[in-house]
Backbone as CSV, one residue per row, in Angstrom:
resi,resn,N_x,N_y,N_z,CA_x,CA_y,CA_z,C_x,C_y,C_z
1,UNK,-47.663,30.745,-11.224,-47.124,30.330,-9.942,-47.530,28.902,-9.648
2,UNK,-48.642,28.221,-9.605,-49.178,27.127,-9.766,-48.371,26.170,-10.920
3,UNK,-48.419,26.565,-11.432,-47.377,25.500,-12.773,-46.037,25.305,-12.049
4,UNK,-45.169,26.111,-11.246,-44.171,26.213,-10.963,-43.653,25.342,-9.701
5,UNK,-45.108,25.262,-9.083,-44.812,24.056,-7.863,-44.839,23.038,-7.296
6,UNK,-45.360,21.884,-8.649,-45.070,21.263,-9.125,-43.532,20.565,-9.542
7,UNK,-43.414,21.881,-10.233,-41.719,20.919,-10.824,-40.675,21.161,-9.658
8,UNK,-41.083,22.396,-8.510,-40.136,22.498,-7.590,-39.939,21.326,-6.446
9,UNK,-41.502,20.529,-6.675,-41.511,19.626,-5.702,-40.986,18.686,-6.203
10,UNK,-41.406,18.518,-7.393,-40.722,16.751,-7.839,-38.725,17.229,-8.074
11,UNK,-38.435,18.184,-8.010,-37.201,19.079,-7.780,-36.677,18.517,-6.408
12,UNK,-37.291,18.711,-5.683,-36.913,18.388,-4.044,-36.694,16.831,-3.492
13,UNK,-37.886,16.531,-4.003,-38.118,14.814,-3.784,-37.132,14.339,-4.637
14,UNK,-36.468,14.804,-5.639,-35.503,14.054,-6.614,-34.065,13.944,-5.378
15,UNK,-33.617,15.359,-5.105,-32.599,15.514,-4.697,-32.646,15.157,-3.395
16,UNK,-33.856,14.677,-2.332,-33.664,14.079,-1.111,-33.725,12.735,-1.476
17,UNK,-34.494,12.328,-2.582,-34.152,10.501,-2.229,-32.243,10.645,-2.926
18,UNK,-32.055,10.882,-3.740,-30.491,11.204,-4.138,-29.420,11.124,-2.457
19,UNK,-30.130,12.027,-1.746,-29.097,12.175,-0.365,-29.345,10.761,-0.360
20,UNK,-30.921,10.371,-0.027,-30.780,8.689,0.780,-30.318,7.492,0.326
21,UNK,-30.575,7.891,-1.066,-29.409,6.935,-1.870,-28.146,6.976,-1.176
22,UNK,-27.318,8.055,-1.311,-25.794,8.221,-0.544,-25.577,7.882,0.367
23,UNK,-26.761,8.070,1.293,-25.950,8.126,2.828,-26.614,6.719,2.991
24,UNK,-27.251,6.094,2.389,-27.851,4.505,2.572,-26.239,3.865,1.712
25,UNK,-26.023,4.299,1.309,-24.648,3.514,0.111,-23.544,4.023,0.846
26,UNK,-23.220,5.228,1.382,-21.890,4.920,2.382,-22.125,4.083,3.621
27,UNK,-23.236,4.159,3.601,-23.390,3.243,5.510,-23.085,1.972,5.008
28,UNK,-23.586,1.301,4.116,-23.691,0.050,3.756,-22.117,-0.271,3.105
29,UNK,-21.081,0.797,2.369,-19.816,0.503,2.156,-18.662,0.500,3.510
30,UNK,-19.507,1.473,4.514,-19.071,2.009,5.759,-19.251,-0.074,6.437
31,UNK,-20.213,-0.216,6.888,-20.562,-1.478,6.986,-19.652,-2.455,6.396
32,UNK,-19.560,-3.035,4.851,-18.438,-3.776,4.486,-17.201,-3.943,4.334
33,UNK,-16.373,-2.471,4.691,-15.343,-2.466,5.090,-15.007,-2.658,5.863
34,UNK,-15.805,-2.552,6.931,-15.055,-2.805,8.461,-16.031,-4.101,9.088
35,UNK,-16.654,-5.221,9.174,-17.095,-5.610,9.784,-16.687,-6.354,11.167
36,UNK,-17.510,-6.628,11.989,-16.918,-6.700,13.193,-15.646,-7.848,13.721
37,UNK,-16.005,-9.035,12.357,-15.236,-10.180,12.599,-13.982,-10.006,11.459
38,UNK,-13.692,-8.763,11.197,-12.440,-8.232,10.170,-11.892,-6.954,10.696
39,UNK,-12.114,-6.427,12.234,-11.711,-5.057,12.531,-10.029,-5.305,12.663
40,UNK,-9.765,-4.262,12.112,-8.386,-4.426,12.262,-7.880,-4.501,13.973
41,UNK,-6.799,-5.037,14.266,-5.633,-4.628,15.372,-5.717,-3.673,15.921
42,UNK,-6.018,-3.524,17.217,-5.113,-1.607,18.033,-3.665,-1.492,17.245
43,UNK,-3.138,-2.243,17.081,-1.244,-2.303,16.443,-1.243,-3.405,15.637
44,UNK,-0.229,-3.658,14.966,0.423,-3.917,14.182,0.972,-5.389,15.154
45,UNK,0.552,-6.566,14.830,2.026,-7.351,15.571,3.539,-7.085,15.276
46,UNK,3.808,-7.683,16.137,5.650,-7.503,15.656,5.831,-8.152,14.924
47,UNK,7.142,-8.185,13.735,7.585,-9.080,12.956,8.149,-10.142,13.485
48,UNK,8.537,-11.460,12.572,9.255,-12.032,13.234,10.812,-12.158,12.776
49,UNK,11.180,-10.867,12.438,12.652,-10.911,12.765,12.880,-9.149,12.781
50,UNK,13.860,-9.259,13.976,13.725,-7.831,14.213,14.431,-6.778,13.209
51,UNK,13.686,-5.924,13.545,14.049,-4.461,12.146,15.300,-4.310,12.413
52,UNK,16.362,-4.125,11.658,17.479,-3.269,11.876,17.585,-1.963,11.132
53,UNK,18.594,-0.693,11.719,18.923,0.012,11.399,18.960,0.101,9.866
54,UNK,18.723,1.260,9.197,19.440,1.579,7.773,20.079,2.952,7.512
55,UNK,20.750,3.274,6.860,21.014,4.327,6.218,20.441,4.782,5.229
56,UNK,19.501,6.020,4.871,19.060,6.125,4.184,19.516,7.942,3.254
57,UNK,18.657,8.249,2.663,18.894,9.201,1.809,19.220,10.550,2.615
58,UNK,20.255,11.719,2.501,20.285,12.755,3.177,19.644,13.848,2.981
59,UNK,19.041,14.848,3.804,18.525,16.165,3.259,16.891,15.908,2.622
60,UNK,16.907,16.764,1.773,15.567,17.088,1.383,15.230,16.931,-0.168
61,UNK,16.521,16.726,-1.502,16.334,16.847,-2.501,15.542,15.704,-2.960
62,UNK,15.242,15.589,-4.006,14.415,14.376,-4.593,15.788,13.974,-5.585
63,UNK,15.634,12.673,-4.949,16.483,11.676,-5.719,15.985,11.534,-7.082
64,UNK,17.390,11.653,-7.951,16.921,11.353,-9.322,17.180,9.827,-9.381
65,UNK,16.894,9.313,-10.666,16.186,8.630,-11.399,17.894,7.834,-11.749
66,UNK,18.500,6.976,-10.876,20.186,6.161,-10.654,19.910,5.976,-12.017
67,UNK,21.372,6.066,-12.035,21.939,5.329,-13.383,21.986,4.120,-13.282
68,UNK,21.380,3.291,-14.680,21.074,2.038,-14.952,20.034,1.560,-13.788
69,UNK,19.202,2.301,-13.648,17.752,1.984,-12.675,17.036,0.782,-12.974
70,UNK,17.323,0.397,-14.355,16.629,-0.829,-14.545,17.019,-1.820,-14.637
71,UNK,18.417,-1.202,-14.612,19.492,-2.816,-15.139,19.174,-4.001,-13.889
72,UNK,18.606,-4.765,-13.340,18.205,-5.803,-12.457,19.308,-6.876,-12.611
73,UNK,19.819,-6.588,-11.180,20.749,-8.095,-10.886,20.305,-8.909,-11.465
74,UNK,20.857,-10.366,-11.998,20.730,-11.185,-12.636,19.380,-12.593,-11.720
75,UNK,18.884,-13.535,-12.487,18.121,-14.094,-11.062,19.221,-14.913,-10.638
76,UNK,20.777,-15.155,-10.546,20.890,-15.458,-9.989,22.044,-15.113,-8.567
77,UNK,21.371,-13.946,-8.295,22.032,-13.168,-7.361,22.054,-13.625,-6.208
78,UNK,22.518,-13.559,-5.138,22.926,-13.926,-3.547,21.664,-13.427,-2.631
79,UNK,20.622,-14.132,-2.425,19.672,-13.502,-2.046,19.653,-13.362,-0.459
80,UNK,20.806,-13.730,-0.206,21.443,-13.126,1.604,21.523,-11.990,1.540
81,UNK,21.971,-11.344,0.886,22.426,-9.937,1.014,20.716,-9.141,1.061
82,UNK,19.648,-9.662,0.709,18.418,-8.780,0.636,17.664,-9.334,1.685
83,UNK,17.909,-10.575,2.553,17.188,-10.754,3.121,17.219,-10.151,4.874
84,UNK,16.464,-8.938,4.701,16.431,-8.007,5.772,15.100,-7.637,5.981
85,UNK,14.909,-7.708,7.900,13.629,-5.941,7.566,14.376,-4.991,8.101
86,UNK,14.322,-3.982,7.592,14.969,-2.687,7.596,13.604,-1.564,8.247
87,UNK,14.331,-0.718,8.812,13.476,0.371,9.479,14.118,1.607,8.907
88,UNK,13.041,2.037,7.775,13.456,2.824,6.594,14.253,4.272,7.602
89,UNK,15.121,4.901,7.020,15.998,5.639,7.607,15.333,7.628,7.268
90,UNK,13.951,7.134,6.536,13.326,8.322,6.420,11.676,8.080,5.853
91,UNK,10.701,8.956,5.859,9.455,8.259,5.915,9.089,9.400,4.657
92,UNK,7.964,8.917,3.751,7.302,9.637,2.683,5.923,10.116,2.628
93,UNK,5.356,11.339,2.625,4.050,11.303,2.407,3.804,11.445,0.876
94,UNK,2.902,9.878,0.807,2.521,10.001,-0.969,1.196,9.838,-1.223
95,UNK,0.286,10.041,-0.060,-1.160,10.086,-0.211,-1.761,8.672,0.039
96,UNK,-2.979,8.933,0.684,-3.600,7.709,1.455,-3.323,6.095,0.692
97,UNK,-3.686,5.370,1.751,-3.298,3.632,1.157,-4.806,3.151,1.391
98,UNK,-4.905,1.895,0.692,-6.231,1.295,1.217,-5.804,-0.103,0.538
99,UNK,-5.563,-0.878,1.223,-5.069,-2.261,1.100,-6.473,-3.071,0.345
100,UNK,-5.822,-3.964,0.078,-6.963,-5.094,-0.866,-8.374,-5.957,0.242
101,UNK,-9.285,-5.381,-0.378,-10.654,-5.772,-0.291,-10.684,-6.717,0.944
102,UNK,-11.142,-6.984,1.789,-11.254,-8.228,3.204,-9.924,-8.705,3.595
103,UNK,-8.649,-7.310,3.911,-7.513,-7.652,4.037,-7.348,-6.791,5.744
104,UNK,-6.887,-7.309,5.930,-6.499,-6.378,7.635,-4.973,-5.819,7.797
105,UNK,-5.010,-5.395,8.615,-3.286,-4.397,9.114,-2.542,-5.959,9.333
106,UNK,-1.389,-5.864,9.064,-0.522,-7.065,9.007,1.355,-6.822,9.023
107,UNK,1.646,-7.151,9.730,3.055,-6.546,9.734,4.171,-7.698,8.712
108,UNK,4.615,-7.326,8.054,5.104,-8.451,7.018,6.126,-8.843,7.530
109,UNK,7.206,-9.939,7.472,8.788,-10.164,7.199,8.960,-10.624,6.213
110,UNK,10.310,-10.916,5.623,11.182,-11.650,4.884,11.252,-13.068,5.383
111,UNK,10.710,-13.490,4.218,10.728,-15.584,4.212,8.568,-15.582,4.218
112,UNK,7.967,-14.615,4.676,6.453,-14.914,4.162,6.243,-14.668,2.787
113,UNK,4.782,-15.219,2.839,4.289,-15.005,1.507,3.481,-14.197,1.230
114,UNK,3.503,-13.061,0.557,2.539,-12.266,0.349,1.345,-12.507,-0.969
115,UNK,0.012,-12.541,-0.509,-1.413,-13.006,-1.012,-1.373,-12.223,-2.284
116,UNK,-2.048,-13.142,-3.508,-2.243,-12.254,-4.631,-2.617,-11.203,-4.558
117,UNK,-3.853,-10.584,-3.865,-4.763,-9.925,-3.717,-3.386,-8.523,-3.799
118,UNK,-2.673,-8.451,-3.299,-1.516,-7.564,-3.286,-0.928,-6.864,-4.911
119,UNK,-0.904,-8.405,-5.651,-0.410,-7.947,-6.924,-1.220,-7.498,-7.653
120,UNK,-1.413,-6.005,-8.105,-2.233,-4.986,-8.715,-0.981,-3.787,-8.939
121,UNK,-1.038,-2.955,-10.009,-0.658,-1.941,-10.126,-0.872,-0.928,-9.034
122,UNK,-1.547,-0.910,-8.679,-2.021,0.063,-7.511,-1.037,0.129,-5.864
123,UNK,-0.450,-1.521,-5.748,0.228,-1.743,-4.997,1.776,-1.910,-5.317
124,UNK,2.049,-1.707,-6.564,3.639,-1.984,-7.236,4.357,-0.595,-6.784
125,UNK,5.323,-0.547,-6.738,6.293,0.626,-6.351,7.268,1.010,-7.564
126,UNK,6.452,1.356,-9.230,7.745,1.454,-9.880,8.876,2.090,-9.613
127,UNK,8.658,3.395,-9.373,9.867,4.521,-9.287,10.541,4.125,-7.747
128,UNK,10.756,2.941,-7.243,11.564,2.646,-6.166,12.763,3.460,-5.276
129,UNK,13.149,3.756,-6.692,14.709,4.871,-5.821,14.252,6.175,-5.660
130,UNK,12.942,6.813,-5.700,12.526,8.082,-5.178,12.065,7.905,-3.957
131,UNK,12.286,6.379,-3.213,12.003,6.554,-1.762,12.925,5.545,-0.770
132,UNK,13.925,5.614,-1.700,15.434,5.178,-1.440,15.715,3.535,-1.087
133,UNK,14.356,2.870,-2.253,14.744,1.420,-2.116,15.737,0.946,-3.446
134,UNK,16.691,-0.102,-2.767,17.503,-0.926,-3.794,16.819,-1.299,-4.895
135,UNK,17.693,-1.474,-6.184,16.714,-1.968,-7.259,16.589,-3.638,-7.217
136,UNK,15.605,-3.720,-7.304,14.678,-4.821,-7.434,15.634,-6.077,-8.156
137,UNK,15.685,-7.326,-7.869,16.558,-8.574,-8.640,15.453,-8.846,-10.026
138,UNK,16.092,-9.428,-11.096,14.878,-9.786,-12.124,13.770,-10.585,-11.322
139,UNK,12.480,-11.086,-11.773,11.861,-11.355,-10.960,11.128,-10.986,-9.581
140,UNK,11.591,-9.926,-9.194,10.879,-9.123,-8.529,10.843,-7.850,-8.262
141,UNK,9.402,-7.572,-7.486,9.047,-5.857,-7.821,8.328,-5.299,-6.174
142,UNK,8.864,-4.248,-6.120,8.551,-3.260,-4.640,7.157,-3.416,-4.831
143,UNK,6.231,-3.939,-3.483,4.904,-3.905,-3.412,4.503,-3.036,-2.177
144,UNK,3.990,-1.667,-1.930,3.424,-1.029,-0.852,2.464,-1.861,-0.408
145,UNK,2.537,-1.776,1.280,1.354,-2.374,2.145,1.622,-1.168,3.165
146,UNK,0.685,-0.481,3.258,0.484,0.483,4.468,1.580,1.224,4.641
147,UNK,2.545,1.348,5.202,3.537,2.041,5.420,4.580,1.336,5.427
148,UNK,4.888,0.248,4.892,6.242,-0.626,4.552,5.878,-0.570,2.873
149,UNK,7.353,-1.270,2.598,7.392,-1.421,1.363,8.275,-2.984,1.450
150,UNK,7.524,-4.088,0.390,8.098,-5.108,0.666,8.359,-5.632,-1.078
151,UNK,9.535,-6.268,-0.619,10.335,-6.657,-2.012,9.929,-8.193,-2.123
152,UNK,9.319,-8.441,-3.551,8.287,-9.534,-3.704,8.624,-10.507,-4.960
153,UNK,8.919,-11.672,-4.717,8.884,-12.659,-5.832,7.533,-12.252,-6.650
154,UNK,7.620,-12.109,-8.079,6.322,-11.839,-8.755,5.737,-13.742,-9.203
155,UNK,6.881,-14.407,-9.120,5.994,-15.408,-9.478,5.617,-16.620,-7.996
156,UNK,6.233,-16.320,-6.918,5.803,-17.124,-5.521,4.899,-16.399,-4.552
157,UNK,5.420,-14.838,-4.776,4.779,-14.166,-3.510,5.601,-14.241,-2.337
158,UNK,6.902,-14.738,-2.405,7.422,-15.070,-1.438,8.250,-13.419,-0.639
159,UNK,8.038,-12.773,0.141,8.908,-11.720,0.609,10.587,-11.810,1.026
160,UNK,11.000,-11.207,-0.019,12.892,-11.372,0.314,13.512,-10.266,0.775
161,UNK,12.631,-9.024,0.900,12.842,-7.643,1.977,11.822,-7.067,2.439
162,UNK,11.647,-6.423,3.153,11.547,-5.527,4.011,11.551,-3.688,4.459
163,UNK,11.097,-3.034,3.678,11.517,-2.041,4.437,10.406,-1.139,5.469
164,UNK,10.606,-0.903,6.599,9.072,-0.575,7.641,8.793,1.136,7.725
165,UNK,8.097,1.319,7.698,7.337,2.503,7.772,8.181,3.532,6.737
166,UNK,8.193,2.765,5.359,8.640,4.004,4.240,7.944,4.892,4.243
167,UNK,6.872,4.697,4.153,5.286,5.853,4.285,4.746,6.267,5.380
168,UNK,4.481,7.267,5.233,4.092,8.139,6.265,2.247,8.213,5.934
């Protein structure tokens, strides 16, 4: 019994400094995510050009996978016709977002520039038409930010659409 309480203690002391490790390492990630001179907005500002209407997908099925999904307008397509913000005509739940590192809530338009920090796989939208966006012109690719989805020059950053609260 004596031999045994020993290893139960250094047993115990292992697994409480372990908690204080954790809960000292979420406070301190808790801490750098949010600090006081980076808290996000109560809201969202407004854009600066107002959302219009869209039509979007009907019912409940999951859109397949359009024919010629990849074929990309040419670059030198009419880039009037994309330059919209749109107020998506149906919303998606595809599991939590967490925007890029010392970035805040930000409401995008068409004609800004969106920050590298954005371009990551993590933020690209390949499968686009499963949440009923147009296909992409060569040169650019659907980037999620929070609950919009914005259509992005890959080599300026420059935003040439819009669509607002695709995500739920």
């Amino acid at each position: 019994m004596h031999a045994k309480t020993p290893l139960a203690f250094v047993a115990a002391v292992a697994v409480a400094l372990s908690a204080g490790m954790t809960l000292a390492q979420a406070q301190t990630e808790h801490h750098d995510a949010a600090p006081a001179h980076r808290a996000a907005p109560a809201h969202r500002p407004a854009p600066a050009h107002t959302p219009e209407p869209h039509a979007g997908p009907r019912g409940y099925e999951r859109a397949p996978e359009p024919k010629g999904w990849n074929n990309r307008p040419a670059a030198n397509f009419d880039r009037t016709q994309y330059q919209h913000n749109f107020k998506a005509a149906r919303s998606f739940h595809i599991g939590a977002y967490q925007r890029p590192a010392g970035w805040v809530s930000h409401r995008w338009a068409y004609g800004q520039t969106l920050p590298r920090a954005y371009f990551a796989p993590s933020f690209f939208i390949s499968d686009y038409w499963l949440f009923a966006l147009e296909i992409p012109p060569a040169g650019y690719e659907w980037v999620r930010d929070d609950t919009d989805a914005l259509l992005v020059n890959t080599d300026t950053g420059e935003i040439l659409q819009v669509e607002y609260d695709v995500f739920a």
